[in-house]
Structures are given as structure tokens and as C-alpha cells.
C-alpha positions in Angstrom: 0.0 0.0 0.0 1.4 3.5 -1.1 1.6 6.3 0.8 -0.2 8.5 -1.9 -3.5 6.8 -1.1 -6.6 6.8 -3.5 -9.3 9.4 -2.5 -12.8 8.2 -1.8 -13.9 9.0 -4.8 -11.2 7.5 -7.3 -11.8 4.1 -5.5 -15.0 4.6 -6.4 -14.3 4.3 -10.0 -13.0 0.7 -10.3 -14.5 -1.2 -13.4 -16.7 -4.1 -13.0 -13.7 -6.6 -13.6 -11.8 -4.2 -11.1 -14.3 -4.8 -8.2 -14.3 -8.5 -8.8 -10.4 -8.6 -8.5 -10.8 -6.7 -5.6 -13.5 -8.8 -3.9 -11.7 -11.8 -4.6 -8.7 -10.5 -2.9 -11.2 -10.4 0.3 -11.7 -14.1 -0.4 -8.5 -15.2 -0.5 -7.4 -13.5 3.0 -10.4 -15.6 4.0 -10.0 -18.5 2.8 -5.7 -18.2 4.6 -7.2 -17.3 7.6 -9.2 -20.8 7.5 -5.6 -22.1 7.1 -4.0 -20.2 8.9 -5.5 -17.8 11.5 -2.8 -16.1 12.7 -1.9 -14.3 9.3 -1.5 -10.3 9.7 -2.9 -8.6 6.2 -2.0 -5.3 5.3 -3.2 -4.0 1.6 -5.0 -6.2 -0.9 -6.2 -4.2 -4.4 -6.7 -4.9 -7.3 -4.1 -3.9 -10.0 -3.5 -4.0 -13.8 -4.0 -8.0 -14.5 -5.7 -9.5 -11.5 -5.0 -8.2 -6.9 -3.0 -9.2 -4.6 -2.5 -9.5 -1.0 0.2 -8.2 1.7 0.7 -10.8 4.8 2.8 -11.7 7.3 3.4 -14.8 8.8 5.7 -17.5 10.5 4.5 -19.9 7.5 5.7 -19.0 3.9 3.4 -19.9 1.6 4.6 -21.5 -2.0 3.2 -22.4 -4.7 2.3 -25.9 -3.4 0.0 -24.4 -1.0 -1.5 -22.9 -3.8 -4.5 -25.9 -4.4 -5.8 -25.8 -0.7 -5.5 -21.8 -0.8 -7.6 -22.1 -3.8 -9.8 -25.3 -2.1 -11.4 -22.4 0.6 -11.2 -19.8 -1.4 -14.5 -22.1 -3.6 -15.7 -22.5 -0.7 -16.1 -19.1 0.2 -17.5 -18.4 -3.2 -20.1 -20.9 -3.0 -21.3 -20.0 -0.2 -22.6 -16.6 -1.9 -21.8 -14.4 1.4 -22.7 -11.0 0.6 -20.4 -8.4 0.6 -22.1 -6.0 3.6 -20.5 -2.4 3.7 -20.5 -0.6 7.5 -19.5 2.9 8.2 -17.6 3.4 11.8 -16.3 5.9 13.7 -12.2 6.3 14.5 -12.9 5.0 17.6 -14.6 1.6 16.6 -12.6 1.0 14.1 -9.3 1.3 16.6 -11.2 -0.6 19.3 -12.0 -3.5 16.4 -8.0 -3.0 15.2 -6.6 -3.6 19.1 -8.7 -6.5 19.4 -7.3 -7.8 16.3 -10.6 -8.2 14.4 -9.7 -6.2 11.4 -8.4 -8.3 8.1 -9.6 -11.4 10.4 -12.6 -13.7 11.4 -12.6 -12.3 14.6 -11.3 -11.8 17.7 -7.6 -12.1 18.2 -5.2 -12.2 20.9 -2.9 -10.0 18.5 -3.9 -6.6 17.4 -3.9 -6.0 13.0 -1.3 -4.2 13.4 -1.1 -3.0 10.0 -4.7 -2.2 9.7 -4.3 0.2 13.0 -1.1 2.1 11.0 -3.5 2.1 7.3 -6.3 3.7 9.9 -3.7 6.3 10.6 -3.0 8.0 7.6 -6.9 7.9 7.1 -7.3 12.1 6.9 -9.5 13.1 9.8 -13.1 13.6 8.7 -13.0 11.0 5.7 -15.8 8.4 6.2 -13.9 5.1 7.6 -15.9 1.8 6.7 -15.6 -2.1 6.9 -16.6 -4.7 4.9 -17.9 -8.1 5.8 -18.2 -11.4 4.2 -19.5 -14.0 6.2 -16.8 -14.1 9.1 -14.3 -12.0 7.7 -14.4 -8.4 8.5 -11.7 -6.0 6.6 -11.1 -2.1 6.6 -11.9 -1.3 3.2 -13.4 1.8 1.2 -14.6 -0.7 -1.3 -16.1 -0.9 -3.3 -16.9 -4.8 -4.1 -19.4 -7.2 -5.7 -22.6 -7.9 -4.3 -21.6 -11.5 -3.2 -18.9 -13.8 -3.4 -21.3 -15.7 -5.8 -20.6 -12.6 -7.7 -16.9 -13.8 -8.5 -16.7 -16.1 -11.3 -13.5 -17.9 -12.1 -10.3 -17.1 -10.3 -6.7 -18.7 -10.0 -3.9 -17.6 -7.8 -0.6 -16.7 -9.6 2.6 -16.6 -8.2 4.2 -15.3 -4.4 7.1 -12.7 -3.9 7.8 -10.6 -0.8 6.9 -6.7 -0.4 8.3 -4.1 1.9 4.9 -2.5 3.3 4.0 0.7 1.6 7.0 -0.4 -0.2 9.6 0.9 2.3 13.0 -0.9 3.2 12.7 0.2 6.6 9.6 -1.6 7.2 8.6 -5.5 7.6 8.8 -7.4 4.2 5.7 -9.1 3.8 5.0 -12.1 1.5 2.6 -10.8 -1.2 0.2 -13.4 -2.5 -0.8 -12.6 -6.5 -3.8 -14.3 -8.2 -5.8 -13.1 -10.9 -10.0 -13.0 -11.7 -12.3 -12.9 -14.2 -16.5 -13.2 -14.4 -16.5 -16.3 -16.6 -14.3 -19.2 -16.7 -13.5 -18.7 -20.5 -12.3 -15.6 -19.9 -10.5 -17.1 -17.4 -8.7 -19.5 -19.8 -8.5 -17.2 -22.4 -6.0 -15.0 -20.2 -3.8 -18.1 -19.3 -3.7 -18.7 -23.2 -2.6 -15.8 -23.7 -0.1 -15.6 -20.9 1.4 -18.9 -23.0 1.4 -17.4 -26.2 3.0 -14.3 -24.9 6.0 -16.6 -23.7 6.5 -18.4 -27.2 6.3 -14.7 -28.8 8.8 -13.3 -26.0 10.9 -11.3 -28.3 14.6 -12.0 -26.2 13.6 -15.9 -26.6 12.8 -14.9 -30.4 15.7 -12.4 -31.1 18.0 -15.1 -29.3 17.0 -18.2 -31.4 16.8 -16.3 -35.0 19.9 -14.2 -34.0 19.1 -10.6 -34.3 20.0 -8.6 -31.8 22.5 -9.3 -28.3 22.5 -7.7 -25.3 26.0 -8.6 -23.2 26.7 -7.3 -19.6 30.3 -6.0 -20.5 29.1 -3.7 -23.4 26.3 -3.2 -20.8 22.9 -3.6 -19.7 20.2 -2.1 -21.8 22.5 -1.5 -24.8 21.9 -3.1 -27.9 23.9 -5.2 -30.3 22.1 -5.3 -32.9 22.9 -8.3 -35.4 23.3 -8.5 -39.1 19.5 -10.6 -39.1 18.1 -7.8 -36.9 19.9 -5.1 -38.2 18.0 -5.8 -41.7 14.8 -5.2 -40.0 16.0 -2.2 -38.6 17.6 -1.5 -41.9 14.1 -1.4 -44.0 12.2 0.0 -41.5 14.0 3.2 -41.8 13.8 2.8 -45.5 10.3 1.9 -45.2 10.0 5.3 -42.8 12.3 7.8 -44.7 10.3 7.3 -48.3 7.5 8.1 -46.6 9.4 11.8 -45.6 10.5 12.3 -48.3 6.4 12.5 -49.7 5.7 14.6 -46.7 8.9 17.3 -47.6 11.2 16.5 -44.4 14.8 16.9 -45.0 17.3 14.3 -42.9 20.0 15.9 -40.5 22.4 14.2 -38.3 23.7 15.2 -34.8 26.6 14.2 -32.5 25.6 12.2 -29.4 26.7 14.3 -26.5 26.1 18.0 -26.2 27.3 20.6 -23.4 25.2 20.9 -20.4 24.2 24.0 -21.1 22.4 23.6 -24.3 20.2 21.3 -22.4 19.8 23.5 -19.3 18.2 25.7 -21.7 15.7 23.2 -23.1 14.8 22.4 -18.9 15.6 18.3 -20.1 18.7 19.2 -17.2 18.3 19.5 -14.6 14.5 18.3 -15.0 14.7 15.1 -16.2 18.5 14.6 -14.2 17.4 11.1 -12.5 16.7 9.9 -15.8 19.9 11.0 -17.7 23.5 9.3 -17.5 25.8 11.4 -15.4 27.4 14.3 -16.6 30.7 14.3 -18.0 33.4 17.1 -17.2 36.7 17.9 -18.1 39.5 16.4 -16.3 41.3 19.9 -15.6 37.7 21.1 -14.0 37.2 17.8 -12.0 41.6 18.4 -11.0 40.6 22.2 -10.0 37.6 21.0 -8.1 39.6 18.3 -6.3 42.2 21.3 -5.4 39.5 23.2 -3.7 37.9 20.1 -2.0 34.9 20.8 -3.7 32.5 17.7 -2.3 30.1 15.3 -4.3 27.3 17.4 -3.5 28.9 20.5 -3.8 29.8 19.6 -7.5 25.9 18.5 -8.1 24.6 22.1 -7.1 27.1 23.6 -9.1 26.2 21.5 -12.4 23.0 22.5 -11.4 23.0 25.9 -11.0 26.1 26.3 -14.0 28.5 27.3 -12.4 30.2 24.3 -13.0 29.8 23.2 -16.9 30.6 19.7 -18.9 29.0 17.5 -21.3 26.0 15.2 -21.5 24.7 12.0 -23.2 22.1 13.2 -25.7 18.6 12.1 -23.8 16.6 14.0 -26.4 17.2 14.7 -29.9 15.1 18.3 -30.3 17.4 20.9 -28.6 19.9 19.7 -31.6 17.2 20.1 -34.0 16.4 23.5 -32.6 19.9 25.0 -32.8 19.9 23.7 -36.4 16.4 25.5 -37.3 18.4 28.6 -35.2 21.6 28.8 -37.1 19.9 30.5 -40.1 17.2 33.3 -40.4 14.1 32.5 -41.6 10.8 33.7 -43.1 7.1 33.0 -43.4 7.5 31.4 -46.6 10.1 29.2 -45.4 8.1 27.6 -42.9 6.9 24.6 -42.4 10.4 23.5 -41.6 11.1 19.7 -41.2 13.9 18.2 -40.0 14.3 14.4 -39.4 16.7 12.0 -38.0 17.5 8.8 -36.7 19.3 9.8 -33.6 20.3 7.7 -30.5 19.8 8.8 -27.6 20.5 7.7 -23.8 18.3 7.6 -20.6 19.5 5.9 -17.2 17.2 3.1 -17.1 17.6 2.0 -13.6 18.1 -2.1 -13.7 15.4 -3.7 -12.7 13.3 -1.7 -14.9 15.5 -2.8 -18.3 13.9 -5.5 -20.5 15.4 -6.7 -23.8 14.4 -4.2 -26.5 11.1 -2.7 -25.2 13.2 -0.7 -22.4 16.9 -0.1 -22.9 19.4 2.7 -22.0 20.2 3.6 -25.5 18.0 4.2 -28.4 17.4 5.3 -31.5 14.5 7.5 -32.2 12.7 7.6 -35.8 12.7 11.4 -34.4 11.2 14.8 -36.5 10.7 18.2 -35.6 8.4 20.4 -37.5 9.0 24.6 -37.4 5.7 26.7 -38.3 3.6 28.9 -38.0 -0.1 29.1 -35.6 -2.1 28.4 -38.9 0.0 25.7 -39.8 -0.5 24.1 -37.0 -3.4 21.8 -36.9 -2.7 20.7 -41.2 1.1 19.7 -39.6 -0.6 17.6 -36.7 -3.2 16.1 -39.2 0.1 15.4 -41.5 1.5 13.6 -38.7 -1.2 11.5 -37.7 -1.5 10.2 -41.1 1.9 9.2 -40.9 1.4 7.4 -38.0 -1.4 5.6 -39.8 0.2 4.8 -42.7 3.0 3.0 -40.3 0.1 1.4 -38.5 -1.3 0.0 -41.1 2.0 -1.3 -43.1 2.7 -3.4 -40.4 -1.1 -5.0 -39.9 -1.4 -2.7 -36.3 -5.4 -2.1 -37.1 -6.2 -1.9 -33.6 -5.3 1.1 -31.5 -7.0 3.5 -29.6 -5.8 7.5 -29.3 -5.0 8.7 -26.0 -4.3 12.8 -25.7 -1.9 13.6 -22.7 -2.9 17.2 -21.3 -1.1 18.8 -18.2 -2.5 18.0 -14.6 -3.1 22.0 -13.7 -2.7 21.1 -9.9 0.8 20.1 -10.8 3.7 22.3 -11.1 6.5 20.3 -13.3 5.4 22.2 -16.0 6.6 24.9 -18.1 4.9 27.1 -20.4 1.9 29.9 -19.9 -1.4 28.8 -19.6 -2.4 30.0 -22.5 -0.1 28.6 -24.6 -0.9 25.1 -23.0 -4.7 25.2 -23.9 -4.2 26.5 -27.4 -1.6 23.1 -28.1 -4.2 21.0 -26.1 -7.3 22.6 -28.2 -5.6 21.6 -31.8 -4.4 17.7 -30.3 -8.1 17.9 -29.5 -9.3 19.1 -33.3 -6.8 16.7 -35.0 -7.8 13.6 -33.0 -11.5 14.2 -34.1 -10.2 14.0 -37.6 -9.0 10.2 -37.2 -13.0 8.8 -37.0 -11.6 6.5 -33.7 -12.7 7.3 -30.5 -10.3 8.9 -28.6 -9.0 9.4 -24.5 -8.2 12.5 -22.2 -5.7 11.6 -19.3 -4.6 15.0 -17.4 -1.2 14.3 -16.0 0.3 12.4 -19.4 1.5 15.2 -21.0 5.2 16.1 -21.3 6.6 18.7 -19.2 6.8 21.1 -22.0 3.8 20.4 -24.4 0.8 18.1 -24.6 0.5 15.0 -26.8 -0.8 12.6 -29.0 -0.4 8.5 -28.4 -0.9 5.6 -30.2 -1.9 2.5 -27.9 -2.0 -0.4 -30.6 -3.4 -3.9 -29.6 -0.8 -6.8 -31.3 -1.9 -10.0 -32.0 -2.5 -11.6 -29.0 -4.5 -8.5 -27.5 -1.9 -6.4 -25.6 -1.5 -2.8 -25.3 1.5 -1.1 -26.3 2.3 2.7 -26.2 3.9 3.3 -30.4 3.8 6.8 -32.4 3.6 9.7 -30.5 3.2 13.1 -31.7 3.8 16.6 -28.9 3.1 20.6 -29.8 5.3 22.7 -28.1 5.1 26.1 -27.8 7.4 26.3 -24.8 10.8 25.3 -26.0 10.9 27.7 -29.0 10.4 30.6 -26.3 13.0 28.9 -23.8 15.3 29.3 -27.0 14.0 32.5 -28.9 13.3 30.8 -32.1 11.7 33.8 -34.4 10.8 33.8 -38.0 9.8 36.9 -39.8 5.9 37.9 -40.7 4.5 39.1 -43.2 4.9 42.3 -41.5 8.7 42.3 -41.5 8.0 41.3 -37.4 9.9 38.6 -35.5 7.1 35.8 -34.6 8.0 32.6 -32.6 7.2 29.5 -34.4 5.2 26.7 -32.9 7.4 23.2 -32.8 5.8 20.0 -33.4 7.0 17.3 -32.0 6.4 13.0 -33.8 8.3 9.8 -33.5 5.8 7.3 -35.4 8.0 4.1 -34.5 8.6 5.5 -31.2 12.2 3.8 -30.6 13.7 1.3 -33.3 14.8 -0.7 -30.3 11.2 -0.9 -28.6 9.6 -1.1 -32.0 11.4 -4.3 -33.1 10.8 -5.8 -29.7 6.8 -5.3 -30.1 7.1 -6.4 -33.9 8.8 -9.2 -33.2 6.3 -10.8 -30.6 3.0 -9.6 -32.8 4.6 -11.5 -36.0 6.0 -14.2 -33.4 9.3 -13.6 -35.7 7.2 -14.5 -38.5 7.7 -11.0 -40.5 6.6 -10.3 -44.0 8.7 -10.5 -46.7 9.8 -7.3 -47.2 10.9 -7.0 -43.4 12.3 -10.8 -43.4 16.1 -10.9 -42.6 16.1 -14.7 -45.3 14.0 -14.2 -47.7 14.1 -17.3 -50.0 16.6 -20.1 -49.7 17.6 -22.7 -52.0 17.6 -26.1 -50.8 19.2 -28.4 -53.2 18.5 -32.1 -53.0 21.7 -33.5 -53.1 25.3 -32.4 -54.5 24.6 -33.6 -58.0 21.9 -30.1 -58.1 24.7 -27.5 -56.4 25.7 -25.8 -59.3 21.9 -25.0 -60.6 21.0 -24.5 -57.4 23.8 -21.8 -56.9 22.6 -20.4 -60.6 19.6 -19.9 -59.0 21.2 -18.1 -56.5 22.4 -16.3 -58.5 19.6 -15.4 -60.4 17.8 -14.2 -56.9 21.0 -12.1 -55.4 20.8 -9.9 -59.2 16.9 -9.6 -58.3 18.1 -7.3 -54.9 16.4 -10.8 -53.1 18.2 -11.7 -49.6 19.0 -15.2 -50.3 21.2 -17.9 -49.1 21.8 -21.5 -50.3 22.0 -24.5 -47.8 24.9 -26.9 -49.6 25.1 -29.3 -46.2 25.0 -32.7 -46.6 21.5 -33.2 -44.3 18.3 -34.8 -45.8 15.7 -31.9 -47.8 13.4 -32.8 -45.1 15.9 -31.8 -42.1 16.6 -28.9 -44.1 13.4 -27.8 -44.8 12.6 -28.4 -41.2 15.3 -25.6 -40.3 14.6 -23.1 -42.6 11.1 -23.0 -41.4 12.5 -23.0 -37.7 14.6 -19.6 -39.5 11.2 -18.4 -40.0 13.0 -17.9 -43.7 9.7 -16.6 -46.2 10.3 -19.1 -49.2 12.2 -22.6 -49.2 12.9 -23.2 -53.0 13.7 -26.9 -53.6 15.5 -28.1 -56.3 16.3 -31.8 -57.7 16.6 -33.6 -60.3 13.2 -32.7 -61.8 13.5 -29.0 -61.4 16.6 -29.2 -63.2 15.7 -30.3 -65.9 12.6 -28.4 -66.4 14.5 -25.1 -65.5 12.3 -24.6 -62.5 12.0 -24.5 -58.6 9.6 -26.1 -56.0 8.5 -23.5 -53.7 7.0 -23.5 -50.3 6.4 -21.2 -48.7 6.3 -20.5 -44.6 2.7 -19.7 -44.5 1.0 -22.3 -46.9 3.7 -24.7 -47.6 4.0 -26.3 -51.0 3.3 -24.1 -53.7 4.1 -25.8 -56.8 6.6 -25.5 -59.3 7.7 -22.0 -60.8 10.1 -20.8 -63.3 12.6 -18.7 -61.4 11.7 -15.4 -63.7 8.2 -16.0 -62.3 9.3 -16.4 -58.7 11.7 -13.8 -59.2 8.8 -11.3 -59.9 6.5 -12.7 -57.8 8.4 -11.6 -54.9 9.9 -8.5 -55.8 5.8 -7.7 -56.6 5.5 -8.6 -52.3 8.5 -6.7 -51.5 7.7 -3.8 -53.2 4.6 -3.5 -52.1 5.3 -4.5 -48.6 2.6 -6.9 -48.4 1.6 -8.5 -45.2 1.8 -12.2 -45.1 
């Protein structure tokens, strides 16, 4: 249980699936109190794909105590208790907590002690309330089913241990996950899908068809990527820059470190300081620092404030872009200005948040910043968007849902007038209409120095993943005094938009990789056809054939080793390789090829002019499978 508790109110707001995880969570501390009486719960909500509950005890539970856990916990929900809400005053509910009723079945010779600290930081003059079930009696805000009949199908999940309200200085607590849905097949479905998502885990993938590495001396989070993988990434950009070229972008490149300074300016530093990799400074500053015993925390303040300059791993691409759009005067008709790039950039990840590709320490951004003017606004946005879509819908990502990020205006991280905030918000607002999908409003998601656009696409198998963004900023071409001039020979500040439709290359691949289960289309396949010849009396038309592929711009290998067709077959399809062309005596003499293909296996015999065209037609058109 955090410390920034849920008001009232927001608990009030749980979904239907939500209050079921939630009242199931009441069931199991019922059903371990049956087992074991003595157990001390602290928090038990639901969360993002199923509850949990905080305990402590002298027994540790395992996963082998999982089928009696589960035994009373059926029990309980056959027994269609109802869930009965009751409102007490401080004082009852600390009377009930000393005699050890609370998150119990009744009286104890124990008090819950970590019900009497949650009743604590209860603000004075909030309504406190219980909730029963049978003989179990929790402190609880709710809100909850109408019964335990109410439940459907549930399954417990795994056990780890918790500091309570996540605090090192406090008790570790064993934390006991399970998971709920109303109907069994929902149930199942999730569990299926839990299973699919491990056979489509994109480090198992990018492991087994070599395409990217990650090793602990280069470092954690930091990408090899491998010649397979580093095709993908290869015609993605392709794919990507064709399509800015149509939309008039020009391509620039930047270094990847700047001083501190330029991002002082831009607020990234010291703003965003927790997230960056540490400064870097001069060995003749960090000597003269030494000399004066400057401390640790001295130097910190003094990076902070200036006084003390260095260098810093780029964590954002735009305050490059900016200086470029800076170092030139510019008019009314030059604008919009475009300017693209592939740049990697670096964030301090900490550890345990790193996971293969989809969240890394350095990355590079299919990044674009677009220069204009107020009325160019809202066409640029809409321009953006379609790019987004056009991505999208390459790649077979039909299912998304639009989410606008606005400023929390109780919150003061960011910068920029008001006014300027709610004009960028209004023309998010006006370009999202123009997409036909219903869209989102969360205060709070927007970045610290403009509001924003995201694209939350659905793979395959039905997960959610954050891809192209797309910001307005008014705020960082005022921090840096970017002006174009009017029509009235005035100096006007631009308005700077902000889009990254793959997001990261790195997280892109990762999320590509699991929705195709490294089964990509042609055009994005690392092996796209490979001969197979029979035997060694059909090498030398087999490597003609090659041949005839390589001068056709098709990645192609031969396989010349001395194993059956069928054990070679067998691995190219494990190579998730788009066409297998086979080739024996038969096809040699005719002048043709057996293909099969990874999707529909054999497809009969072509001429190698036919196949030839055949797939260039599929690459070219970067058709989905």
C-alpha cells in the first residue's frame, strides 16, 4: 500500500472486472485465515491484470499451497456471502483494530497491526468503513461485488515478498498474486494468452533467429544489434524515410553528446536529471575542483546551477534540432520547416526496470521536428497523424486507440503559460477528431513542455502497447528564442511539433517481433528465400539460382550441407525464412523450382523469372503475409 492513497472518490471508480479482482482478494485472505488464523494482512487491491495480498506470517506460503488456498477460497465463493459495507467511527474501528478483528474472522489475541497504521493515515473527517463477508471483516473503502457468488473464475498466480508501503525500513511481507475474471473462459482465455506471450517473448525470439544481443560487458540495456536484426531495422528506416521524403522533411544528423548548457536551456537538465547518464566534465575542471575540496554534492549544485559546466549523453534529440532551425534566419515562406533523424539517444534506465528491446538505455528514435507557424498548426498535426497511420497499417497494427496527454493543472513540473498550454491541447483535441476512432483525455500524461498525442495499438494476442507519438510545443521555441519573420517584416516565434511514429527502433522491433511471433513479412524478413538443393549432384543449378535471386536485390542464401531436404526444410522454417525453393533432379531439368512457402507450404513449381517477380511484386509492395 502506497503512501499517496486513493481518494474516496477515485476508489469509487473501479470497473466491474476491477471490483471483482478486488473482492476476490477479500476471499482469499479468508479463505488463509481458515488455514492459517494467525496471518496479519495489510493491503489487498486490485491492479493492472488480477489483486494481490500483503501478509505476514511465520509460514511461507509456495506455490504448493496454492491448491488448498484455492480449495477455501471455492468454498467461500459458493457460499454466496454477501459483501455488507458498515460505516464506523475512529474509535470503533481502533477498538476492532486492538482486538485484532480487522483483516480477520474475529477476535484475536494480536492486534492487526497493519490495519491500526492504514487507519492512521486515514485524513481526519474521511468516512472510515468495513466490509464483511461471512466471518471475515476487513477495513476497506470498497467498493466490491454484491456477493462472493458474484466472483466467477479465479486462480492464484505466483508469491514474492513486499516491503509494506513499499519501504525498506519496514517488515517485508509475503505478497500473495492471483488473478479473476466473471466467466471461466475468460479465465482461460488469459492463461492462453499468458502462454502465447512466452512463445512470442521477443529476447527468446531475437536469441534463437539471431538478431540482436545484449552482453553485460558492453552493458545492460544497450543493444547489439545483429546482421539478421539489423536488416529489420535497416528497411524499416527505409520503409520510414520514403515516406518523408512524400511529406517534404529533410534528414539531419547530430553528435551524441552536447554541453550541459544547451540542455539546461531546453529544462531536459536539470528536470529530467534522475533519468539521464551522469554528466561528464573535463579532467582539468574535475583536477581544480579536487584542489579546492569541492565535495560530491557540492559539484551536483554547481552542475546545477552552472556554475560548473561539462558535457551530456544526448537524452533527447530536439534541442539539436532546434539549434539547427536557429543557425539561419528564416521567413514566413520558409516555414513549415522539417527536419528528421535517426538519432540515439540515452536515458539511465535503472536495472530492474531494463527488459530486452522494449526498455533499454540507449535508443534510436525515428525522431522529427516540425517549425511553423499558428495556422500551420493543426494541417502539420493532421500530417503527422496520417503518418502514424500509414505505419500502422503497413505493419497490420489495425487496432489502436488514441489517447491525448494534457497537463495536470494542480501540478507544477510544467513549463509554459497557460495559454499557450490550452491553445496546443485545443488543436491535439481538433486533430484527433479528424482520425474517426474514438479517442482518450488523461490530465497528467502530458510532457513537461507540451501536450501530446499517443498511439496504444493492440498486437496480435490482444496487448496494449504505447507506439507513435506526436507533442506541440510552444514552450521550447520561447525557452530558446526561435523567431521567423511575418509578413509584417515582425519577429514571430514558431510553434514546434514534435512526432516519432515508431517511437524507438529498439522498442519497435521488440513489439514487432512478438505480434509476428518472428514470423515477419517478406519485405521486413532478414532470409528471404533459400535454395535447398537435394543432393550435391543439383549445387551448381541451385547456386545459378542463387544467382539469379541475389541480381533480383532478393536476400537469399543457399544451404549446400549434406543433411536430408526434409531436415533442411525443417530448419529453414525454424529460421522463419519466407520461401524454401527446392531443387532436384526434376527441377533441373525443367528449369524450374519447388516452392513452399512458410505460410502455406507447398506451392508448386515456378520458373525462377516467375518467382523472381512474384516476390519483388511482395516486397515492393510491402505486403503482409
Amino acid at each position: 500500500m502506497a503512501d499517496d492513497r486513493k481518494s474516496p472518490e477515485a476508489r469509487q471508480q473501479m470497473t466491474d472486472l476491477e471490483k471483482v479482482r478486488h473482492s476476490c482478494a477479500h476471499v482469499l485472505a479468508t479463505a488463509i485465515l481458515r488455514i492459517w488464523p494467525e496471518a496479519q494482512f495489510a493491503a489487498g487491491p486490485p491492479v493492472e491484470n488480477g489483486f494481490y495480498y500483503d501478509l505476514e506470517m511465520d509460514h511461507h506460503i509456495a506455490p504448493a499451497d496454492f491448491g488448498l488456498i484455492e480449495t477455501e477460497m471455492k468454498k467461500v465463493v459458493k457460499a454466496n456471502e454477501p459483501f455488507e459495507r458498515i460505516v464506523v467511527s475512529r474509535e470503533e474501528a481502533v477498538r476492532l483494530a486492538k482486538e485484532g478483528r480487522l483483516g480477520a474472522l474475529g477476535p484475536r489475541t494480536e492486534p492487526s497491526k497493519f490495519k491500526m497504521d492504514i487507519l492512521q493515515g486515514i485524513p481526519e473527517g474521511e468516512e472510515i468503513s468495513l466490509y464483511r463477508n461471512g466471518d471475515f471483516t476487513d477495513l476497506c473503502a470498497g467498493p466490491h461485488v454484491l456477493r462472493t457468488g458474484n466472483i466467477g473464475a479465479f486462480k492464484l498466480t505466483s508469491i514474492a515478498s513486499a516491503y509494506y508501503k513499499g519501504d525498506s525500513n519496514n517488515p517485508q511481507l509475503q505478497r500473495v498474486y492471483g488473478t479473476a475474471f466473471k466467466t471461466r473462459a475468460e479465465l482461460e482465455q488469459y492463461f492462453n494468452q499468458i502462454e502465447e506471450a512466452k512463445k512470442r517473448d521477443h529476447r527468446k525470439l531475437g536469441r534463437e533467429l539471431e538478431l540482436f544481443e545484449i552482453d553485460d560487458e558492453v552493458g545492460p540495456g544497450l543493444v547489439l544489434w545483429k546482421p539478421k536484426g539489423a536488416i529489420i531495422r535497416k528497411e524499416l528506416q527505409t520503409f520510414i524515410s520514403e515516406e518523408l521524403r512524400h511529406q517534404g522533411y529533410t534528414e539531419v544528423f547530430t553528435p551524441h553528446i552536447g554541453k550541459l548548457a544547451l540542455y539546461r536551456t531546453s529544462g531536459h537538465y536539470p528536470y529530467y536529471r534522475d533519468s539521464q547518464f551522469p554528466p561528464l566534465i573535463e579532467a582539468a575542471t574535475l583536477t581544480e575542483l579536487a584542489a579546492e575540496g569541492c565535495s560530491c554534492a557540492e559539484l551536483s549544485n554547481r552542475l546545477k546551477t552552472g556554475d560548473v559546466d561539462g558535457y551530456l549523453l544526448k537524452p533527447m534529440n530536439c534541442p539539436m534540432h532546434i539549434k539547427i532551425y536557429a543557425s539561419s534566419l528564416h521567413s514566413y515562406r520558409d516555414l513549415p520547416i522539417r527536419l528528421a533523424e535517426f538519432g540515439t539517444v540515452y536515458r539511465w534506465e535503472q536495472s530492474g526496470e531494463l527488459g530486452g528491446m522494449t526498455r533499454v538505455r540507449g535508443f534510436t528514435q525515428d525522431d522529427a521536428h516540425i517549425f511553423c507557424t499558428e495556422e500551420q498548426v493543426l494541417p502539420e498535426i493532421q500530417g503527422c497523424l496520417q503518418l502514424v497511420l500509414k505505419v500502422l497499417g503497413t505493419l497490420g497494427l489495425s487496432e489502436y486507440r488514441v489517447r491525448i496527454g494534457l497537463r495536470d493543472v494542480d501540478s507544477a513540473k510544467y513549463v509554459g503559460s497557460p495559454e499557450q498550454w490550452e491553445r496546443a491541447e485545443d488543436a491535439l483535441r481538433q486533430s484527433a477528431k479528424t482520425l474517426g476512432v474514438p479517442y482518450s483525455e488523461e490530465p497528467g500524461e502530458a510532457a513537461f513542455y507540451g501536450p501530446k498525442i499517443d498511439f496504444i495499438v493492440k498486437d496480435v494476442i490482444g496487448r496494449d502497447w504505447q507506439l507513435g507519438t506526436v507533442q506541440v510545443d510552444y514552450n521550447l521555441p520561447e525557452r530558446f528564442g526561435l523567431t521567423y519573420v511575418a509578413p509584417d517584416n515582425t519577429a514571430r516565434r514558431p510553434v514546434m511539433i514534435h512526432r516519432a511514429p515508431f517511437g524507438s527502433l529498439e522498442r519497435f522491433c521488440g513489439v514487432l517481433i512478438e505480434h509476428f511471433a518472428g514470423s515477419f513479412p517478406v519485405w521486413l524478413t532478414p532470409e528471404q528465400a533459400r535454395v535447398l538443393p537435394i543432393s550435391d549432384k543439383h549445387v551448381e543449378y541451385a547456386r545459378s539460382v542463387l544467382n539469379r535471386l541475389l541480381e533480383g536485390q532478393i536476400r537469399a542464401t543457399i544451404d549446400e550441407s549434406s543433411d536430408k531436404i526434409g531436415a533442411k526444410i525443417r530448419l529453414a522454417q525454424l529460421q522463419k525464412v519466407s520461401y524454401m525453393l527446392v531443387l532436384g533432379a526434376r527441377e533441373e531439368e525443367a528449369g524450374k523450382i519447388a516452392v513452399r512457402s512458410r505460410k502455406n507450404g507447398d506451392e508448386g513449381a515456378f520458373s525462377v523469372s516467375d518467382f523472381v517477380e512474384r516476390i519483388q511484386k511482395e516486397i515492393k509492395e510491402r505486403q503482409r503475409d
